[in-house]
C-alpha positions, -999 to 999 in steps of 0.1 A, spaced: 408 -736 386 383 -715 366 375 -683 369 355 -660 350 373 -630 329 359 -607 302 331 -634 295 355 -661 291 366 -688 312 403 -691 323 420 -725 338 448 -700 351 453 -671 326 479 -686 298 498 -657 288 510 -653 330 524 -686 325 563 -699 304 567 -728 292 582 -759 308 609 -784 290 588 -812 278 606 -845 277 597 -877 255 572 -898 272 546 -875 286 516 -880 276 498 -859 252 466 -834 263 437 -853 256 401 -859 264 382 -832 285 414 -817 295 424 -812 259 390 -794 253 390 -771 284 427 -756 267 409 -756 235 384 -731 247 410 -708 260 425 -697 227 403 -679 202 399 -692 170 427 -720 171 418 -753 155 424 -787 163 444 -807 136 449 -844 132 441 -845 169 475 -835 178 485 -799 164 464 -769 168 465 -740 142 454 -708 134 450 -686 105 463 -649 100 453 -625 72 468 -591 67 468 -563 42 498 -568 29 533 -590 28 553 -559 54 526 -565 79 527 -605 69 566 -606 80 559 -579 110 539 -604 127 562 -634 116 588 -618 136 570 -611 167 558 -648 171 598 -656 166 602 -637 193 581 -649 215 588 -684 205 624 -678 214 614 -664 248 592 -689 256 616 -721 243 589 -735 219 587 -729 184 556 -734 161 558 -738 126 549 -707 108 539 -705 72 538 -676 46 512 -682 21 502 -657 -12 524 -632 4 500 -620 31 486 -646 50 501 -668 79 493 -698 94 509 -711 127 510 -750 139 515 -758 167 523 -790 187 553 -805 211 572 -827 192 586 -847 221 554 -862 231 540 -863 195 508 -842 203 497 -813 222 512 -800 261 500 -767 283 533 -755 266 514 -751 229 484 -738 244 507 -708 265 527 -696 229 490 -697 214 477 -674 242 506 -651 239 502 -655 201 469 -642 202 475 -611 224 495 -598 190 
């Protein structure tokens, strides 16, 4: 289902939904569906067609670790963890993909969502 919010189009809203276990041997997102959850989170990129990352600047390396910490915690919460790099002290980057299924599920797409309301 879409439906129109704030001048963006929502398949369901993301950050209302958890993630789901993800067990080896379901298929990757891919195609049109893979596009349509692309569009849904700001400024994430696709990698290597399977991961999907975004980049994070801040002023300094106390606000760098702040924001570390709260994507642990929602990680944690949500059962899905992303790789998260520090790099030259203030800027992050976040991967993300399901390493089950060797690509991208809804699952990446939700932790990117509630990444992004940070």
């Amino acid at each position: 289902m879409m439906i129109k919010k704030n001048r963006q189009y929502t398949m369901t809203n993301l950050t209302q939904k958890t993630c789901v276990a993800c067990e080896g041997g379901a298929e990757p997102l891919q195609g049109e569906k893979l596009r349509r959850y692309l569009k849904e989170i700001e400024d994430w990129q696709l990698e290597e067609g399977q991961k999907i990352q975004k980049k994070f600047e801040f002023k300094n390396f106390k606000e760098a670790i702040a924001f570390v910490n709260k994507v642990g915690e929602i990680a944690e919460s949500e059962g899905h963890h992303p790789d998260i790099h520090l790099v030259l002290y203030k800027n992050v980057v976040i991967e993300l993909w399901t390493h089950a299924i060797h690509g991208l599920s809804e699952n990446d797409f939700i932790v990117a969502a509630k990444i992004n309301l940070l």
